[in-house]
C-alpha positions as CSV (number, residue, x, y, z in Angstrom):
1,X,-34.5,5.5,21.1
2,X,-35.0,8.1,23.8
3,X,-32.8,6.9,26.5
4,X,-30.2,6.5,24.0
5,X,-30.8,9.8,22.3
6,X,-30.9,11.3,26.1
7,X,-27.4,9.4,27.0
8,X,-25.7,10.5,23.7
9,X,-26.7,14.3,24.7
10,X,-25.2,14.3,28.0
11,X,-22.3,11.9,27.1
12,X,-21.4,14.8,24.1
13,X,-21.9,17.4,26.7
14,X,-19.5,15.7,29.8
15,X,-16.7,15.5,27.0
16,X,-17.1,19.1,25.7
17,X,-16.8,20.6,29.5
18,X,-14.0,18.4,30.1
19,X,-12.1,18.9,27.1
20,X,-12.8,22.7,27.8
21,X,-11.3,22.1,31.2
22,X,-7.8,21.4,29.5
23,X,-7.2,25.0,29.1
24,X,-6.1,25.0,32.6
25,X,-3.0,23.0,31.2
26,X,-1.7,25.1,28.6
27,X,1.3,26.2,29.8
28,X,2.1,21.6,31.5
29,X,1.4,20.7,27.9
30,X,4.1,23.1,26.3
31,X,6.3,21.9,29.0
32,X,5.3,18.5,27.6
33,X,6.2,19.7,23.7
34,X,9.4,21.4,24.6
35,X,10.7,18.1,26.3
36,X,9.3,15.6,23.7
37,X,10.7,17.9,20.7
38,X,14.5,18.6,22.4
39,X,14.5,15.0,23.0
40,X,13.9,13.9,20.1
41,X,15.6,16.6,18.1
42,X,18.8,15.9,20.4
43,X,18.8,12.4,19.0
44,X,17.3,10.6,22.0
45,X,14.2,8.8,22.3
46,X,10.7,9.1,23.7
47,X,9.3,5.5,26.2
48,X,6.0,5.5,26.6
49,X,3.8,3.0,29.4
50,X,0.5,2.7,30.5
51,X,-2.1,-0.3,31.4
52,X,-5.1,-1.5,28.8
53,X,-6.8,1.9,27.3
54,X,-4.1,4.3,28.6
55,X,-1.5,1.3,27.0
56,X,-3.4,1.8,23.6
57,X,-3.6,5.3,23.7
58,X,0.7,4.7,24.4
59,X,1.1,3.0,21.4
60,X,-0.6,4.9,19.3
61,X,1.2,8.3,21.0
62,X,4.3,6.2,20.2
63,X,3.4,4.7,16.4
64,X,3.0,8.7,15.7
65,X,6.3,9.5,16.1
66,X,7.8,6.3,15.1
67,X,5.6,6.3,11.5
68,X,4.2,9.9,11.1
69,X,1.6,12.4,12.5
70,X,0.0,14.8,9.6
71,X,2.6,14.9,7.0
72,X,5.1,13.2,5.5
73,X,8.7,13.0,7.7
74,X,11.9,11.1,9.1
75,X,10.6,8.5,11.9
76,X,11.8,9.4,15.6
77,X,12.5,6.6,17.9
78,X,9.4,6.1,20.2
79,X,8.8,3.0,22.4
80,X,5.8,1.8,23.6
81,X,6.8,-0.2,26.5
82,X,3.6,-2.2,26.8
83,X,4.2,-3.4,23.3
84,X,6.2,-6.9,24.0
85,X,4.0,-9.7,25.0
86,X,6.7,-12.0,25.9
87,X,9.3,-9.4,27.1
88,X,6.6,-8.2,29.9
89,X,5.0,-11.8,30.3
90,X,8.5,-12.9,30.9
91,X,9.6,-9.6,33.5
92,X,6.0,-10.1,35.3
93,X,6.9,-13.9,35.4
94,X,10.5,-13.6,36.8
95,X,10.1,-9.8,38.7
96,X,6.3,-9.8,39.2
97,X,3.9,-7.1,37.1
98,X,5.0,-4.0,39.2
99,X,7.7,-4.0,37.4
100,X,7.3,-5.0,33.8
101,X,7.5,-1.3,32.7
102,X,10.6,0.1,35.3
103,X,12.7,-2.9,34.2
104,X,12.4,-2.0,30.5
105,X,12.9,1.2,31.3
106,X,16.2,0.4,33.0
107,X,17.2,-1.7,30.0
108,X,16.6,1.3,27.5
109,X,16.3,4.5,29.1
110,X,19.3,7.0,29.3
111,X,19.3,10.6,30.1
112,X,18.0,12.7,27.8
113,X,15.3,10.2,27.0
114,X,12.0,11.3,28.0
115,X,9.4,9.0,29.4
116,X,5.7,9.2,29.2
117,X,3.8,7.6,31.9
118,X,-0.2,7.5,31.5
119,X,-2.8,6.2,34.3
120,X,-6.3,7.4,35.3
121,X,-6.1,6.4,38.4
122,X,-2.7,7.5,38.8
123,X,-2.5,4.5,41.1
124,X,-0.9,1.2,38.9
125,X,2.1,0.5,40.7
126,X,4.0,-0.9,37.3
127,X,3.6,2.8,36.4
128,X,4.5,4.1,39.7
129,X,7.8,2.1,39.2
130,X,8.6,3.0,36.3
131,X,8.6,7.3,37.2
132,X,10.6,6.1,39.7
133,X,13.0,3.9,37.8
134,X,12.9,7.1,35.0
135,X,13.9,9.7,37.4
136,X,17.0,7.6,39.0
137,X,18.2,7.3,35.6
138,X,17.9,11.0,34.4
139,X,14.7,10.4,32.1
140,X,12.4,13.7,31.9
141,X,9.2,12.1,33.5
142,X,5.5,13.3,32.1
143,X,2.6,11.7,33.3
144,X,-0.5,11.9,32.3
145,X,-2.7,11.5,35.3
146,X,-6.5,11.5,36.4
147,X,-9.2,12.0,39.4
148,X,-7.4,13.5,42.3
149,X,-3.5,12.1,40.6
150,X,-3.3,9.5,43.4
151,X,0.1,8.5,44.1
152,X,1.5,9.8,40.9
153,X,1.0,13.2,41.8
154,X,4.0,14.9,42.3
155,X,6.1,12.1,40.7
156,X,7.0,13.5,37.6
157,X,8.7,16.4,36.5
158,X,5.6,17.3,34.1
159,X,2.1,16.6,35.0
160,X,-1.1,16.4,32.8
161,X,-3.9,15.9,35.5
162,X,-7.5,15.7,34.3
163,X,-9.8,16.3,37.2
164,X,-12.7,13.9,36.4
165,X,-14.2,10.7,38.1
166,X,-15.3,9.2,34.7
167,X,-12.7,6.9,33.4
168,X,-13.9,7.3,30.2
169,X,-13.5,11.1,30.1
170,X,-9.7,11.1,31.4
171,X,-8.9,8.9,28.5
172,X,-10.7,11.2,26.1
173,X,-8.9,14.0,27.4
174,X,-5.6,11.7,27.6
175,X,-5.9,11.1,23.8
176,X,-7.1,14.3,23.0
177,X,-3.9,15.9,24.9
178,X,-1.3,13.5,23.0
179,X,-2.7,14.3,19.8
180,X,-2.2,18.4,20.9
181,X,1.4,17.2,21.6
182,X,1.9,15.3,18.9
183,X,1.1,17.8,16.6
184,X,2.9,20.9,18.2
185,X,5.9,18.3,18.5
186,X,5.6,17.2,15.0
187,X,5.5,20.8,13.6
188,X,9.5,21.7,15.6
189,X,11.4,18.1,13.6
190,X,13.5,18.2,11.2
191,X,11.6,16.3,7.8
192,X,14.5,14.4,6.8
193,X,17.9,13.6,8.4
């Protein structure tokens, strides 16, 4: 019960200091809200990618705005791009994985569409592609990045860049960030059409 008790304590207390450490982003995330909200509010729509927990945290980033956040509103187009089993099974089959989220990307993205990129390494070349594919086509580019922001790092027009080398903690940051951003987003839409 000790080492457990002991781990729990200084798992609560990495996640406080790095959550804390967000502050530093204030003024990226509002970048982040005003894009998200004139998008949306101008009728476009919000594509969202990442790989296995950053793909989760996507959907449910995504699900937010497509369902609801706090209270009760018109739904807002909001894709989560690793949502398709057979659409990406069938892009990675035919075009290889690199490119199973810059294809869909070319197939929906227009400009004035904003596109949400998340990686913790900042390293997965299917999101690297698909930043790249965004900005040819016009997309505002966020990407929510950790450690050092390997390749990704100057990618994007907006970047979220938690400095940690725990994987776990850049996710908890990642979520805790999108759920900032959803609400501050939320509160600027319209209710109903």
């Amino acid at each position: 019960m000790a080492d457990i008790t002991a781990h729990l304590e200084e798992s609560i207390h990495a996640a406080c200091a790095n959550l804390q450490s967000l502050h530093a982003l204030a003024a990226s995330m509002g970048r982040a809200v005003d894009a998200i909200a004139d998008c949306l509010c101008a009728g476009n729509k919000l594509l969202v990618c990442g790989n296995g927990g950053s793909a989760a945290d996507g959907a449910d980033f995504s699900a937010e705005f497509g369902c609801r956040f706090t209270s009760d509103r018109r739904p807002y187009p909001a894709v989560n791009l690793a949502q398709g089993g057979s659409l990406m099974s069938a892009i990675g089959n035919d075009y290889g994985y690199d490119e199973v989220f810059a294809r869909q990307v070319a197939g929906l993205g227009l400009r004035g569409d904003v596109l949400v990129a998340i990686t913790t390494s900042g390293n997965s070349k299917n999101i690297l592609r698909a930043l790249e594919e965004g900005k040819s086509r016009g997309l505002t580019t966020i990407a929510l990045l950790g450690r050092d922001g390997g390749v990704a790092k100057g990618m994007a027009a907006i970047e979220l860049l938690v400095r940690s080398d725990s994987t776990a903690r850049i996710q908890e940051a990642h979520k805790f960030m999108l759920h900032v951003i959803c609400g501050l987003v939320d509160a600027r839409l319209p209710k109903s059409w």
